[in-house]
Structure formats: structure tokens, C-alpha cells
MINU-197640 format. One record per atom (N, C-alpha, C): residue in one letter; x, y, z. Coordinates in steps of 0.02 Angstrom, whole numbers, plus 50000, padded with zeros to 5 digits. Layout:
AXYZ
...
This chain:
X485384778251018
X486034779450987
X486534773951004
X486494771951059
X486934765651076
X486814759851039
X486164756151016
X486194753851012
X486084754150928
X486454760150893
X486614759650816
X487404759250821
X487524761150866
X488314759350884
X488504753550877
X488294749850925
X488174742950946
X488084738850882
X487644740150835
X487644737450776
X487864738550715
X488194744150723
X488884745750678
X489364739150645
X489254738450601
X489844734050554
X490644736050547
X490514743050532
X491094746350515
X491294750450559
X491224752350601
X491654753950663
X492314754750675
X492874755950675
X493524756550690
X493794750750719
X494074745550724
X494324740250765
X494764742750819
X494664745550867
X495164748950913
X495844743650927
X496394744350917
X496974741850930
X496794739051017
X497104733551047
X496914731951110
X497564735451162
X498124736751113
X498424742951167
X498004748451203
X497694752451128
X497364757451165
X496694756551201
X496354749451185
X495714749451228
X496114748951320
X496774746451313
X496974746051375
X497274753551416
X497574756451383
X497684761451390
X497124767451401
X496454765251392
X495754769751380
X495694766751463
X495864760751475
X495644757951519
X495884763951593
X496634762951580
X496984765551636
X496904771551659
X496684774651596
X496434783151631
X495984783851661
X495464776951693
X495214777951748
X495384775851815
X496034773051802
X496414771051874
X497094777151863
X496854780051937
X497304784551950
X498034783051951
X498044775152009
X498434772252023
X498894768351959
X498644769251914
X499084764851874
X499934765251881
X500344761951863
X500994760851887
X501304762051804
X501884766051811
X502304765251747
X502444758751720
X502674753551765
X502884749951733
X502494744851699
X501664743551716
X500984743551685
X501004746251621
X501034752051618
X500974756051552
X501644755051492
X501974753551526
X502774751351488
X502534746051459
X502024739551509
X502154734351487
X501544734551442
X501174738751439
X500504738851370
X500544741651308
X501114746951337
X501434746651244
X501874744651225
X502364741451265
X502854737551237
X502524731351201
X501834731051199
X501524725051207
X501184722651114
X501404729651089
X501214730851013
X501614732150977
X502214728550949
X502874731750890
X502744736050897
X502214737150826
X501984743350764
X501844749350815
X501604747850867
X501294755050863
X502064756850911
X502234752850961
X502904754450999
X503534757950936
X503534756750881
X503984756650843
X503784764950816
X503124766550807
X503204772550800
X502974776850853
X503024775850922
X502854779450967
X503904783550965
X504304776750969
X505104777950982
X505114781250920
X504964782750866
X505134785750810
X504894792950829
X504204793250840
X504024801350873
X504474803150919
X504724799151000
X504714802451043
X505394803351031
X505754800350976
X506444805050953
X506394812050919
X505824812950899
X505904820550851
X506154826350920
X506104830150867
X506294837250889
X505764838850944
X505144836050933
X504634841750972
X504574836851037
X504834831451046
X504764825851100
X505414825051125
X505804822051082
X506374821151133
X507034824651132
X507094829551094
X507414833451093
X508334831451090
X508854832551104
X509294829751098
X509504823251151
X509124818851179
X509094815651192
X509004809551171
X509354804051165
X509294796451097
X508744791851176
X507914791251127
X507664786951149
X507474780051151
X507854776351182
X507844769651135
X507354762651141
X507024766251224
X506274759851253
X505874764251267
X505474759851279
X504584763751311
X504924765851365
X505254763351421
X505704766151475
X505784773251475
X506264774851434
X506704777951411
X506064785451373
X505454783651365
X505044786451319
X504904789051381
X504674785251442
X504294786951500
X504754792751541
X505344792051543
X505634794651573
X505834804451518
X505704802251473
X505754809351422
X504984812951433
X504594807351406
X504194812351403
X503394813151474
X503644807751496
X503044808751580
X502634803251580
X502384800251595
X501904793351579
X501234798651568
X500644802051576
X500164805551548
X500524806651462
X501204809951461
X500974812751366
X501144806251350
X501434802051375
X501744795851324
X500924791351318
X500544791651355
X499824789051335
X499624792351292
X499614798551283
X499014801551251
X499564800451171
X500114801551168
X500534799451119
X500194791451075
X500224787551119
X500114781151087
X499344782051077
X498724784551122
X498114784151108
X498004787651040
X498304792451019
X498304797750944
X498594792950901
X499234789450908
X499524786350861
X499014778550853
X498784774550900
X498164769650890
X497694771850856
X497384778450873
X496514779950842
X496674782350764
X497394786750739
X497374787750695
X497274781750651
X497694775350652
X498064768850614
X497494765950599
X496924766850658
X496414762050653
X495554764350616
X495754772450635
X495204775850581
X495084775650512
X494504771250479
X494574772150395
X493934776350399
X493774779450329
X492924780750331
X492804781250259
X492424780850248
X492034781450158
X492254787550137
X492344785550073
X492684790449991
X492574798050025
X491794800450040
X491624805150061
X491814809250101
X492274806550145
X492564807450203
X493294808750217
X493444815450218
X494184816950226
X494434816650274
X494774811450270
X495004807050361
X495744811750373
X495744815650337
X496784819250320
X496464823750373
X495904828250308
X495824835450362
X495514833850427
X495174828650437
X494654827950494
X495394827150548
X495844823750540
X496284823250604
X496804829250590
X496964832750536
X497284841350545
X496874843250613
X496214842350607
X495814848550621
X495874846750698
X495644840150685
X495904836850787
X496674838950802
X496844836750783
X497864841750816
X497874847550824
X497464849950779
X497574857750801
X497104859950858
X496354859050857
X496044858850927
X496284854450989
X496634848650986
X496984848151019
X497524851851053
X497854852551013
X498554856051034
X498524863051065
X497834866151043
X497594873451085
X497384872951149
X496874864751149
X496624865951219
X497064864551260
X497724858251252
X498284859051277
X498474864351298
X498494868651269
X498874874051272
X498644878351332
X497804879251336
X497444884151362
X497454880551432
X497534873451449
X497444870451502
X497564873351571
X498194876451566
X498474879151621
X498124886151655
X497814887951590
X497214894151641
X496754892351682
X496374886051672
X495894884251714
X496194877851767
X496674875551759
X497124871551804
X496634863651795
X497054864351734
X496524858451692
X497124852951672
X496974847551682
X497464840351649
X497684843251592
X498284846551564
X498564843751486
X498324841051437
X498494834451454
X498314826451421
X497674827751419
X497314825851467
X496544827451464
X496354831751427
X496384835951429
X496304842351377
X496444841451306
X497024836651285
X497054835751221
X496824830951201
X496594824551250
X496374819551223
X495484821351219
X495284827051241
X494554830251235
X494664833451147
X495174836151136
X495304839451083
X495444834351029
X495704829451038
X495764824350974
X495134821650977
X494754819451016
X493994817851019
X493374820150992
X493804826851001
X492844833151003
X492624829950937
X493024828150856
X492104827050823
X492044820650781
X492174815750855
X492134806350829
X491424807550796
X491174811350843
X490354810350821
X490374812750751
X490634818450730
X490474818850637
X490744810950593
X491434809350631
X491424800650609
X491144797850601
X490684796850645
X490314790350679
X489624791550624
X489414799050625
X488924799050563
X488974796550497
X489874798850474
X489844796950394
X490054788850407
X490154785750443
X490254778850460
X489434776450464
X488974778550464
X488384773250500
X487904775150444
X487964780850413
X487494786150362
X487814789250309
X488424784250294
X488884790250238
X488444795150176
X487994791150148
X487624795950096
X487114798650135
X486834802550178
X486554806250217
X486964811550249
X487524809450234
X488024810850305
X488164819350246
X488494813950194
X488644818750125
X488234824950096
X487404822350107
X487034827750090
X486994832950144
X486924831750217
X487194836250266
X487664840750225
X488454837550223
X488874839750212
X488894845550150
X488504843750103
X488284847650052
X487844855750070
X487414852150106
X486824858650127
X487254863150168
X487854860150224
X488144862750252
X488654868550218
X488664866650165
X489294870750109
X488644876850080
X488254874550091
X487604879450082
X487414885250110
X487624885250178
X487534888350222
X487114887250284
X486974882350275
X486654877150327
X487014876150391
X486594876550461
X486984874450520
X487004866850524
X487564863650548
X487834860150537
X487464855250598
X487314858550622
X487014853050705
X486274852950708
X486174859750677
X485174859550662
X485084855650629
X485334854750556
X485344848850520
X485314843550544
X485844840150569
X486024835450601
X485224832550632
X485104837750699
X484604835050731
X483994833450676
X483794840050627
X483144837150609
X483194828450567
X483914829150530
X483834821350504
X483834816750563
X484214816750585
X484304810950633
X484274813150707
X483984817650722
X483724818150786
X484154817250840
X484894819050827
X485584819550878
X485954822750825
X486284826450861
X487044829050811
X487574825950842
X488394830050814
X488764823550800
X489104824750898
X488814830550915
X489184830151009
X488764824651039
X488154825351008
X487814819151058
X487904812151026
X488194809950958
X488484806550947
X489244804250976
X489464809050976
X490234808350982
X490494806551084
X489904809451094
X489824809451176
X489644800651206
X489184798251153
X488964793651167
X489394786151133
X489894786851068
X490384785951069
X491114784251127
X491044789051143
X491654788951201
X491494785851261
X490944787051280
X490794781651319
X490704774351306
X490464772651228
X490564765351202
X491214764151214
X491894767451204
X492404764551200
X492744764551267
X491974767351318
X492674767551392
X493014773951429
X493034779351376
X493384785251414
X493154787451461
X493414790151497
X493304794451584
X492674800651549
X492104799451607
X491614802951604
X491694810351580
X492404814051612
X492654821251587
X492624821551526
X492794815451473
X493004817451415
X492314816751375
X492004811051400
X491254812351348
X490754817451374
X491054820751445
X490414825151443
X490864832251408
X491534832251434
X491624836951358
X491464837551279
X491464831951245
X491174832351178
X490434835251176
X490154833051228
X489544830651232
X489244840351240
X489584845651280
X489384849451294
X490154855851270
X490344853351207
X490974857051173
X490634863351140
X489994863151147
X489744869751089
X489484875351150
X489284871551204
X488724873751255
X489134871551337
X489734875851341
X490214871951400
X489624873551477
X489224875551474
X488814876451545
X488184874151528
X487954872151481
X487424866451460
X487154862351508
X487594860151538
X487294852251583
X486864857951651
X487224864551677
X487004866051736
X487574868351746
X488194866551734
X488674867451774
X489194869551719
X489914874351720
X490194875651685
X490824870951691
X490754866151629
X491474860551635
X491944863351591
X492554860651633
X493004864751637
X493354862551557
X493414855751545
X493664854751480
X493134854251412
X492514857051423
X492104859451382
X492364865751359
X492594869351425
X492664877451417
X493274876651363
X493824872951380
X494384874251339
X494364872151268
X493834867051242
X493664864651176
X493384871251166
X492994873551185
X492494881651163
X493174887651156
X493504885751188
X493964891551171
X494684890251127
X494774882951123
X495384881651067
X494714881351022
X494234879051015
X493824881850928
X493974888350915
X493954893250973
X493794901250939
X494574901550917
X494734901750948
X495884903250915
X495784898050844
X495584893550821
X495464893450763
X495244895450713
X494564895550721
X494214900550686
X494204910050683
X494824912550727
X494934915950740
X495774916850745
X495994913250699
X496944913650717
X497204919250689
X496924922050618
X497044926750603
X497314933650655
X496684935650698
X496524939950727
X497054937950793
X496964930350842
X497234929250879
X498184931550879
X498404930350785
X499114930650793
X499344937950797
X498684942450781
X498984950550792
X498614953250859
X498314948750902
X498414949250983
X497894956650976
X497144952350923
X496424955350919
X495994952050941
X495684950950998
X495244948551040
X494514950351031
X494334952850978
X493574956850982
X493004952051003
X493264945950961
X492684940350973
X492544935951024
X493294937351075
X493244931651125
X492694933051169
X492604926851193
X491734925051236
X492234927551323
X492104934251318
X492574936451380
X492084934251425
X491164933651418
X490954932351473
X491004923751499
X491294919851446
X491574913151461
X492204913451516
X492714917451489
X493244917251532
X493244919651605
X492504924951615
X492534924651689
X492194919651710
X491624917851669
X491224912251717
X491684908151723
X492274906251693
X492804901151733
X493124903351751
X493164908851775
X493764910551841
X494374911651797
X494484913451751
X495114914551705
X495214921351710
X495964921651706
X496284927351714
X496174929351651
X495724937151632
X495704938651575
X496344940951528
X496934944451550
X497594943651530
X498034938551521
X497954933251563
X498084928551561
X498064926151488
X497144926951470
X497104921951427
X497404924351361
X497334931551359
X497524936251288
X498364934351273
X498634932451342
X499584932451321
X499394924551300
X499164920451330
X499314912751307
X499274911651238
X498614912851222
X498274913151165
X498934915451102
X498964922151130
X499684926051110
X500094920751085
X500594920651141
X500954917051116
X500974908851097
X500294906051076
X500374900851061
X500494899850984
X500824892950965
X501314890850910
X501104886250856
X500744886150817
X500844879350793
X501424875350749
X501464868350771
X501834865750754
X501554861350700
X501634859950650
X501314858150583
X501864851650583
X502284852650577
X502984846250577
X502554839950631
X502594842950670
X502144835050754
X501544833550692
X501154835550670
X500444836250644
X500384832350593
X500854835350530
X500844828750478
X501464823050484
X501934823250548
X502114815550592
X501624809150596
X500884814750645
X500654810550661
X499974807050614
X500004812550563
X499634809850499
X500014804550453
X500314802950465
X500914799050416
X501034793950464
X500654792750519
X500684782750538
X500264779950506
């Protein structure tokens, strides 16, 4: 698999802000004023990071006018994961076939849940959402390397077809073990590709990871929002939430009261 990666033509050109910024989330130590100086280091994308981190849902009545000024509103962790969403979106194209609108709806919103859920398992935020804008490079990376294969999947799948059985019998990986193996091409911290990697199956490897668990459980509040907004739990994987040590009330009020914000969503569809 790496090495169809590797020979990928069409690939995404990652912006060199964010390959730097991919960089830093494996140095603990990194320094604000490092991170100031790597996105100050790109107009375009600096120009709409200050345009977000003025809205309503970032900076609130506060006038932000530098990366400084960004750092100090919104924390150096969200102001990365800010610019890493606003880079991967700008730089993602994919074939006709391929609805690059809904594919990143669908990442904000699994994002923005596992965000959300983070605090039950005493899990990174950021981390958590940058697992959630991630979870399905790998369906990318398929219609990027196989678009007319990718399509007939996509077809059988509208069929009633599982979407990952498929996957494996054509090409003998689906898109987590794509998307897993992905993230490690580009560098991310081991947490985040072994989350993609084990987003369907969070105790897969042997062990129950912790930001696997929260991709497995911002999927179900999706596919389940209906039920989630009248605070109906029938389907939740309650034996997930103890094997992680989660407060089962806990999780029913979060869930509860979580919000979506559609305004942040098509913001960040519109760089």
C-alpha cells in the first residue's frame, strides 16, 4: 500500500505550512512563537485562519488581528488544528465522481462529535478532531488512485453492499487500512493513524484506543442524531462505554446536549 502511495501522481500537494505543523504535533515541546512563525509564514492560508478566528464561534467579541493575537484567543492546540483543516481542505481535489463538499460535511461533523465526546475519556480535543477530520482519507485516497473502481464500489454500495467487504475483496485493504497508512505517509502522530486504522474496531489491535473509541462513538450520534436529539440511546454500544471506563450518564447528557454548528462547517467549506 505504501508503495501505491508513493507512486501516486495525483495526490494532494500538502501546503508546507501544514506538513510543518504535522511536524510539531510530535514535539511536545514546541514553542508558540514557532507556531506563530509557521503560519505567519503563508498569506493565504494566515489570511483565512484571521478571517475564521474572528467569527462568532472563535473569537467571539474580541477583534483578532495576528497569529499572536489568534494564539492568545484561541490556545496554540485549536489554532493548529484550525490551520491543519483550513490547509487539507484548499489542497484536496478528487475526480468528477467524488463529492469532495459532502466528504468534508461529513469530516466536521465526525469531527466536531469526537471533539465533543473527548472529555469522557480524558482524551486531547484537538487530537480527537484531527482523528475526526481524518477518519476517511482512505475513501480519498481510493477514488484518487482507482477512481472508476472506486465508483463501482460506490455503486454496489448504494446497492446494499458493505462498503469495507467490498473494498477488501477488490483491492485487498479497505479505506481504514488505507487511510491509516496514509497518515502515516504524511507524518501524523502514531495516535492518529492507529485511530483511522482501528475507527470501526476501537479494541482491534488488543488494546482499547482511546481515540478509536471516540470516532466509534461520534459515528453512532450521527447515524443516530435523530434518536440522540430526543435523549434515545437504544443503540448505543453501552458495552463500549464501559470497556472505556466512561461514565455511562455521563455519556447520555454529553451526547445530549451536543450542538451542531453548520455556520463553522460551510466557513470552512468555502476556503
Amino acid at each position: 500500500m505504501r508503495q501505491m502511495i508513493e507512486q501516486a501522481t495525483n495526490l494532494p500537494s500538502i501546503p508546507e505550512v501544514v506538513q510543518k505543523l504535522i511536524a510539531s504535533m510530535n514535539d511536545p515541546d514546541v514553542s508558540t512563537e514557532t507556531l506563530a512563525g509557521i503560519i505567519t509564514s503563508d498569506q493565504a492560508i494566515m489570511a483565512k485562519v484571521l478571517r475564521l478566528a474572528n467569527s462568532a464561534r472563535y473569537g467571539g467579541q474580541r477583534k483578532v488581528g495576528s497569529v499572536k493575537d489568534a494564539l492568545v484567543v484561541l490556545g496554540r492546540d485549536a489554532l493548529r488544528t484550525l490551520v491543519l483543516s483550513i490547509g487539507l481542505v484548499s489542497s484536496f481535489k478528487a475526480p468528477a465522481s467524488f463529492d469532495l463538499k459532502a466528504y468534508w460535511r461529513r469530516s466536521f461533523m465526525l469531527a466536531n462529535r469526537a471533539k465533543w465526546l473527548a472529555k469522557l475519556n480524558n482524551s486531547d480535543p484537538e487530537v480527537a478532531y484531527t482523528c475526526g477530520l481524518l477518519h476517511g482519507i482512505g475513501e480519498y485516497l481510493i477514488h484518487i488512485i482507482e477512481p472508476e473502481l472506486a465508483k463501482t464500489i460506490d455503486e454496489q454500495v448504494e446497492g446494499g453492499a458493505a462498503r469495507r467487504k467490498t473494498q477488501l475483496e477488490l483491492f485487498g485493504f479497505d479505506y481504514t487500512m488505507a487511510g491509516s497508512e496514509l497518515a502515516k505517509y504524511w507524518k501524523f502522530p502514531d495516535d492518529i493513524a492507529d485511530a483511522i486504522l482501528w475507527q470501526q474496531q476501537p479494541a482491534g489491535s488488543g488494546a482499547l484506543l482511546p481515540y478509536a473509541t471516540l470516532l466509534y462513538l461520534a459515528r453512532y450520534m450521527i447515524l443516530y442524531r435523530e434518536q440522540v436529539s430526543e435523549s434515545k440511546f437504544d443503540e448505543l454500544p453501552v458495552k463500549l462505554i464501559h470497556a472505556a471506563h466512561m461514565n455511562l450518564e455521563d455519556t447520555y447528557r454529553r451526547m445530549g446536549d451536543f450542538s451542531e454548528d453548520n455556520d463553522d462547517i460551510i466557513m470552512m467549506l468555502q476556503q
